[in-house]
Every structure is written in C-alpha cells, then in structure tokens.
Backbone bond lengths (Angstrom), bond angles and torsions (degrees), N, CA, C in turn:
res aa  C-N    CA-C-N  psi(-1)  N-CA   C-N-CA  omega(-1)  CA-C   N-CA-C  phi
1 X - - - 1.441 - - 1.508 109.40 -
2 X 1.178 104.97 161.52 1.791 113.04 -168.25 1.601 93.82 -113.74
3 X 1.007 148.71 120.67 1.403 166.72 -176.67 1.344 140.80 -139.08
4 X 1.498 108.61 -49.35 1.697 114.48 -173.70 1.305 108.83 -141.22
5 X 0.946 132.86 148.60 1.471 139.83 -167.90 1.464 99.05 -84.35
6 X 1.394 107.63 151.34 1.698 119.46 169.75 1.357 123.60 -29.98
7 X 1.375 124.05 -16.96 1.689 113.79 -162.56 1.388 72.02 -117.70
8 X 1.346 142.33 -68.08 1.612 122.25 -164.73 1.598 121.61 -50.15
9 X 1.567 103.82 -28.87 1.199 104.77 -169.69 1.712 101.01 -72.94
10 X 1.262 135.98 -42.93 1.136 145.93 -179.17 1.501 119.66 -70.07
11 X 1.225 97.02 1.64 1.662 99.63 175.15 1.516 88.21 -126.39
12 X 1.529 143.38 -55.33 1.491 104.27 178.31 1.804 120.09 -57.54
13 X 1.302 111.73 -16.78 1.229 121.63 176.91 1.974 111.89 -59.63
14 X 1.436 98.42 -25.00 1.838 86.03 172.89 1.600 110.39 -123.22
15 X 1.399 95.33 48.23 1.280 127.75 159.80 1.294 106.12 57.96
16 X 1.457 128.84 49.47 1.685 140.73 -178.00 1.314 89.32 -115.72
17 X 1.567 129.74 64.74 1.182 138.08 -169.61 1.608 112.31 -97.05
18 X 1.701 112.04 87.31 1.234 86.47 168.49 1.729 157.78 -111.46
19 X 1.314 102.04 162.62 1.498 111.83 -163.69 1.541 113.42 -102.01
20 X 1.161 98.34 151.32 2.084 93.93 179.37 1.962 99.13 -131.37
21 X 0.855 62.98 111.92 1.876 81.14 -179.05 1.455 95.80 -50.21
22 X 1.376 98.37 148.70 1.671 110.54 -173.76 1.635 110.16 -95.95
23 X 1.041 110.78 79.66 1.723 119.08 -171.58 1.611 99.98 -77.01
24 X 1.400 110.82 150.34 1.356 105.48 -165.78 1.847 130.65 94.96
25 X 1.243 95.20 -36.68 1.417 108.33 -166.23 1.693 116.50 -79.13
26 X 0.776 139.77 135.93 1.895 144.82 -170.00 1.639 77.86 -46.74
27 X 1.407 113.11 148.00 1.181 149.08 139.19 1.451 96.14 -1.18
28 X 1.451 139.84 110.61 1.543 117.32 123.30 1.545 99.01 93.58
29 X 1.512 119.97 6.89 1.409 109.76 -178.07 1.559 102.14 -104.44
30 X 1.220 134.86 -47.42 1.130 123.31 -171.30 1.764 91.74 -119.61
31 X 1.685 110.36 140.86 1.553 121.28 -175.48 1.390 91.27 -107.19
32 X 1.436 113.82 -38.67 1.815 103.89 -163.54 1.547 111.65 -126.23
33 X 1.408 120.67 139.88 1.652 98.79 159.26 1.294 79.56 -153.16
34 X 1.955 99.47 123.59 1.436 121.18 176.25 1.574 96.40 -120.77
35 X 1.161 112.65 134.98 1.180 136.27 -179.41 1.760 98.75 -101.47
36 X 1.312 107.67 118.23 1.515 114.77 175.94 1.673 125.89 -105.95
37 X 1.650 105.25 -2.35 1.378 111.72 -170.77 1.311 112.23 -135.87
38 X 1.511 124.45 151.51 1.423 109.48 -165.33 1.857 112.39 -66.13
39 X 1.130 106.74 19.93 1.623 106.54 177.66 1.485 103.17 -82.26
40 X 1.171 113.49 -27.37 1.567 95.02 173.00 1.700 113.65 107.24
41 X 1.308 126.99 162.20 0.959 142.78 173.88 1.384 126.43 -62.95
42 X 1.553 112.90 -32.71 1.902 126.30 176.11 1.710 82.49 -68.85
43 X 1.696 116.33 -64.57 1.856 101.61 -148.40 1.838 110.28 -56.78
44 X 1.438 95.98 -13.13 1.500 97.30 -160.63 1.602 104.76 -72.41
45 X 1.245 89.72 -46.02 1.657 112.56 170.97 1.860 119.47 -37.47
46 X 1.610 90.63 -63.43 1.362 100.41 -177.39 1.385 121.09 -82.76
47 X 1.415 122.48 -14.30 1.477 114.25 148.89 1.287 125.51 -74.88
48 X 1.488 121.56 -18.31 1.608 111.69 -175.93 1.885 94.23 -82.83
49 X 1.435 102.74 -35.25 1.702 88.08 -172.66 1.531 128.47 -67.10
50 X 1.542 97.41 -20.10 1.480 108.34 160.31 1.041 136.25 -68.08
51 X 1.854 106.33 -36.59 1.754 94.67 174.67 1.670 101.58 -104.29
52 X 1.250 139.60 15.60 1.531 135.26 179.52 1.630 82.81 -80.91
53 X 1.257 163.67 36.19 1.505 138.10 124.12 1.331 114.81 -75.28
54 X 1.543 109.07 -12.68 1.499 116.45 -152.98 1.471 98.14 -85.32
55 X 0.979 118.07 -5.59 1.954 131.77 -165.23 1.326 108.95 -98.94
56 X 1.238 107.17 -14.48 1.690 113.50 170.99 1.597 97.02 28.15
57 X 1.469 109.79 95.44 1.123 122.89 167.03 1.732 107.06 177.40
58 X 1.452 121.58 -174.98 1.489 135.28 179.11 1.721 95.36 -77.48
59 X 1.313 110.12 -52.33 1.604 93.53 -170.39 1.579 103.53 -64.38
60 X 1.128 114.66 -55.34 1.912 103.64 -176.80 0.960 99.11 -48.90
61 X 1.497 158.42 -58.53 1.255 137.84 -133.49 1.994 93.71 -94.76
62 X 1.274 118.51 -16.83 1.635 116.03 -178.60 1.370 83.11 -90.98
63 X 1.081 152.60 -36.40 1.916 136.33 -179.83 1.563 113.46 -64.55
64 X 1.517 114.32 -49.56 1.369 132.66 153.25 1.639 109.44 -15.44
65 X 1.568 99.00 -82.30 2.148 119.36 -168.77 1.271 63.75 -60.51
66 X 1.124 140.95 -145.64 1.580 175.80 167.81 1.435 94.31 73.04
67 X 1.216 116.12 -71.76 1.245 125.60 -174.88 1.482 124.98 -48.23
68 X 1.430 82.43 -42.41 1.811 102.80 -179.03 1.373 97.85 -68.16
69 X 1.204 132.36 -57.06 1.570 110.75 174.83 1.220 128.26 -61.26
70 X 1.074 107.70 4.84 1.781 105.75 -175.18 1.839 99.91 -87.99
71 X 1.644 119.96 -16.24 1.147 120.10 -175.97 1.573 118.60 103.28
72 X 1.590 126.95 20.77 0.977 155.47 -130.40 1.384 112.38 -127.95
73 X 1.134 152.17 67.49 1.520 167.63 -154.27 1.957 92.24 -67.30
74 X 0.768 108.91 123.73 1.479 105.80 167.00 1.745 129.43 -91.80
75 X 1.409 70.12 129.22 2.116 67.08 -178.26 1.501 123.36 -54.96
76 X 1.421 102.16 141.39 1.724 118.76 -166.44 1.767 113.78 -63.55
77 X 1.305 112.52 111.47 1.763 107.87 -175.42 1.524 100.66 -72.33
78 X 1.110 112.17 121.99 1.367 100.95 172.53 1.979 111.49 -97.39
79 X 1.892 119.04 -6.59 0.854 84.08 151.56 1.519 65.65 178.42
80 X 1.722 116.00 141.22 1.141 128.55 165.21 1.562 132.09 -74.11
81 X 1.191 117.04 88.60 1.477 120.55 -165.93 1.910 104.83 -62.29
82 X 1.288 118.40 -56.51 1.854 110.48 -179.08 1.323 87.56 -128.77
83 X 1.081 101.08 169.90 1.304 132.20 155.73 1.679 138.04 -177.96
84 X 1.492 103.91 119.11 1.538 107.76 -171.65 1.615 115.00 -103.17
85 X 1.436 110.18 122.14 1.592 111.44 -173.37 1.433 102.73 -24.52
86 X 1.337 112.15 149.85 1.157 140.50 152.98 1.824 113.32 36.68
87 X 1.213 104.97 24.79 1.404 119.13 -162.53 1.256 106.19 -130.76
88 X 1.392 143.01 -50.78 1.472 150.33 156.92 1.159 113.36 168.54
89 X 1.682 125.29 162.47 1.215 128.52 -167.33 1.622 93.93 -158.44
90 X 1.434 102.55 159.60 1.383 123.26 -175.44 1.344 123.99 -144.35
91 X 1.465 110.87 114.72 1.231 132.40 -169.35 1.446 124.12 -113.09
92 X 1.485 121.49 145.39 1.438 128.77 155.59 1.591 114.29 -53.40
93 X 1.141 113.01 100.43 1.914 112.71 167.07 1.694 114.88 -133.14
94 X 0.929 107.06 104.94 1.533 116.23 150.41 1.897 76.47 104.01
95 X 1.210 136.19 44.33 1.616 135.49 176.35 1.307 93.43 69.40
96 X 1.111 147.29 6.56 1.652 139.46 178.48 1.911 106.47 -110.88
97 X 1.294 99.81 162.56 1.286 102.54 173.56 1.432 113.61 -108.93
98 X 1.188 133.13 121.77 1.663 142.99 -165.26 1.256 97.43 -121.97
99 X 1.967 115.44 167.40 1.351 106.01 -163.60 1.767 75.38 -165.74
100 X 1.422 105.64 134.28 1.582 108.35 163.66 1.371 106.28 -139.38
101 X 1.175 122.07 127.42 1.259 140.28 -146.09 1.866 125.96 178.36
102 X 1.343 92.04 137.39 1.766 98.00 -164.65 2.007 94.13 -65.64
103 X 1.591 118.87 -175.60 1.033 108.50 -177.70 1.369 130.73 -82.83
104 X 1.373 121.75 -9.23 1.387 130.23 167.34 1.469 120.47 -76.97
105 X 2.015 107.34 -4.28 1.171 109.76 171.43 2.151 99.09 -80.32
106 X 1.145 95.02 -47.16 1.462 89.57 -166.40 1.455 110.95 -55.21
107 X 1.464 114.13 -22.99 1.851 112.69 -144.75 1.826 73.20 -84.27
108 X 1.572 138.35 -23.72 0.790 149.51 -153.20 1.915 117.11 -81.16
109 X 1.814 76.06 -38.64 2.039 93.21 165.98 1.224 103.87 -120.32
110 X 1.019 139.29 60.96 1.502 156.44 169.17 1.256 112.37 22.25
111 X 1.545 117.74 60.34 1.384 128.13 -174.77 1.321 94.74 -133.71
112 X 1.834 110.96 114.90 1.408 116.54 -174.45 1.566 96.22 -109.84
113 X 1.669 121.85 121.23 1.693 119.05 135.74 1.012 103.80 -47.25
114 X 1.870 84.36 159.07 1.125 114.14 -170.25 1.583 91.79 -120.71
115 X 1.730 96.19 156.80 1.590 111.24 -151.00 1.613 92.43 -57.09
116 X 1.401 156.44 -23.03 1.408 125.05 163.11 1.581 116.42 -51.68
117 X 1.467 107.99 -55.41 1.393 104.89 -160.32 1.698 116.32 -77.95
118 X 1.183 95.00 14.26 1.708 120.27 -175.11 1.700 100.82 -93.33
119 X 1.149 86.32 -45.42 1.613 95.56 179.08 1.261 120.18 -75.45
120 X 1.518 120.64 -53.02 1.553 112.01 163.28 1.715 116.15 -48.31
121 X 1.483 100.75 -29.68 1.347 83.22 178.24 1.807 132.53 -73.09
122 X 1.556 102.04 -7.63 1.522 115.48 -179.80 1.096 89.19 -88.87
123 X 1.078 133.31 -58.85 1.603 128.04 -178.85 1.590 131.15 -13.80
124 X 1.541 97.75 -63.08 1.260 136.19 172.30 2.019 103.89 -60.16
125 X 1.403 121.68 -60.85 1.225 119.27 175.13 1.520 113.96 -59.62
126 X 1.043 131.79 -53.25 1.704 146.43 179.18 1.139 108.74 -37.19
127 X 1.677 116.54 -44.97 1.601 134.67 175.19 1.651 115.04 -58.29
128 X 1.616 106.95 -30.53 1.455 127.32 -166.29 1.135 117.63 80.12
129 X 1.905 119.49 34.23 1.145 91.08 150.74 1.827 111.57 -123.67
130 X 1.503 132.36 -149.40 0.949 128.57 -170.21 1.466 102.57 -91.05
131 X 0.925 143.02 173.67 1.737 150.50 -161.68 1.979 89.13 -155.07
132 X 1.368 93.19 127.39 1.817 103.16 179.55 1.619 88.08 -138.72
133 X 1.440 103.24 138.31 1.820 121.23 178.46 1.637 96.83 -89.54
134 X 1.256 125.27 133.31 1.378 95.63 151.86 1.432 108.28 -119.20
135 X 1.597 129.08 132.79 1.279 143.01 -147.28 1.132 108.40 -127.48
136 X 1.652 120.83 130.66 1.576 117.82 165.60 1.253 102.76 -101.46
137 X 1.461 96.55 125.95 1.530 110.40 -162.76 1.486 136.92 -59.28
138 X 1.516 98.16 -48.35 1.447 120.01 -172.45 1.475 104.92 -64.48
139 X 0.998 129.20 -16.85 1.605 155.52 -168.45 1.387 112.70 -108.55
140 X 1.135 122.96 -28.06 1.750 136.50 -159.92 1.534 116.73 41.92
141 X 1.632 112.36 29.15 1.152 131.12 -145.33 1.738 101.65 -86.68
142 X 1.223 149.66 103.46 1.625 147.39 159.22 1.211 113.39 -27.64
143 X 1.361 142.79 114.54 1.020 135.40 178.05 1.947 96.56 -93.18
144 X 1.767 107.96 -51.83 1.103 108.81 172.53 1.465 100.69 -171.08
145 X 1.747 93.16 -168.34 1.411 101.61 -178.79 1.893 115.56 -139.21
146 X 1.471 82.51 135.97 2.220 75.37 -164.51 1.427 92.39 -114.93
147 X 1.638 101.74 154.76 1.384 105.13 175.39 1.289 122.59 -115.24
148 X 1.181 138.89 132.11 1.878 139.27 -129.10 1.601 105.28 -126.56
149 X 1.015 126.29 102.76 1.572 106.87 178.38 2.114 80.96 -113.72
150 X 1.525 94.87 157.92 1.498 99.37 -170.42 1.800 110.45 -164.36
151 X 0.766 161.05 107.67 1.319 166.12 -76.22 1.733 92.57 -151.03
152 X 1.084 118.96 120.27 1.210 110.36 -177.92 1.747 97.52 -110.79
C-alpha cells in the first residue's frame, strides 16, 4: 500500500509509532487509533464506524458504540459489497470503495501494509487487542489502524 511518505515511513519504521489514546471512548473498547494518512484521525474514525456494522459481530458493534461516543457521525454505506464476520468487509462510501478489516482480510483482497502499518498492527495484537486496517481500496491506500478490544 502507498500511504506515508519516506521520512514518516522511516520513523514509524523504528518503532516511534504514533498513537493517540482514544479519550472519550467506553472503557476498554478501543486501545489504538493511529491515523496513517494525511486525512487524519476524524476520517479514520468515521469510516471504520461506518463499515464496523458490516462485521456482524460483538467487536464491530463495540468499534461502532466506541466511536459513537467519541462524537463521531459515521460515514454513509451506500452499499456493502462482501463481508466476512468479524474479519473485514468492504463497502461503497462516499462513491469509493473502503475496506476495514483484520490482516488476513487484506492478504485476502490483495492489499499489502506496509512494514509501519504492519507494525502498529502487532502492536495493537501483543496488547490483546484486535488490530483492523481501514483501506481505500482502489488505491490499496492505509488510511489507519484501530485497536478493538470487545467482549465476546
């Protein structure tokens, strides 16, 4: 995926990875939200809260609330093309196709991170919780990476 320019990539690359704690958010639902693209931390937000229904599961629907308390309007699905429980799904939003999904969803639509956002994503698992990419597709582009804890 194409995402961060040479000097960002080389500094999340020696693991000066940074994270912005999810203040606001219920207890224990979201650990990480790294924003990897100059869109910022709100778009990252409002595309994962839009397509985390699409995951039909406890963690989408705790990424979903989570978000929503943070004050976070979710972007409009205009139409869910796949989707595999709790694994990732990919949707029409804003005329584009977006995709939020753990990493066996991407290796799955042939959208490879790149060794930063690979790394936040171990980061995020190591901690115990789930790590979700969210990807603009047509681009294979990282928007970011959120971290999901969810009560099954």
């Amino acid at each position: 995926m194409t995402s961060l320019n040479d000097s960002a990539q080389q500094r999340l690359a020696r693991d000066q990875i940074p994270t912005m704690a999810p203040e606001g958010a219920p207890a224990g639902a979201l650990s990480v939200i790294t924003p990897v693209d100059p869109r910022g931390r709100h778009e990252l937000l409002r595309l994962a809260a839009g397509l985390a229904p699409s995951l039909h599961s406890p963690t989408g629907a705790a990424l979903a609330h989570a978000i929503s308390a943070l004050g976070v309007k979710p972007a409009f699905v205009e139409r869910v093309v796949t989707s595999v429980r709790d694994v990732g799904a990919i949707a029409l939003v804003d005329g584009a196709l977006f995709a939020l999904g753990r990493r066996s969803f991407l290796d799955d639509i042939g959208a490879r991170p790149q060794l930063a956002e690979a790394r936040v994503a171990e980061r995020i698992e190591r901690a115990g919780a789930r790590a979700y990419f969210v990807v603009a597709v047509a681009r294979g582009q990282c928007i970011g990476v959120i971290g999901v804890r969810a009560e099954e």
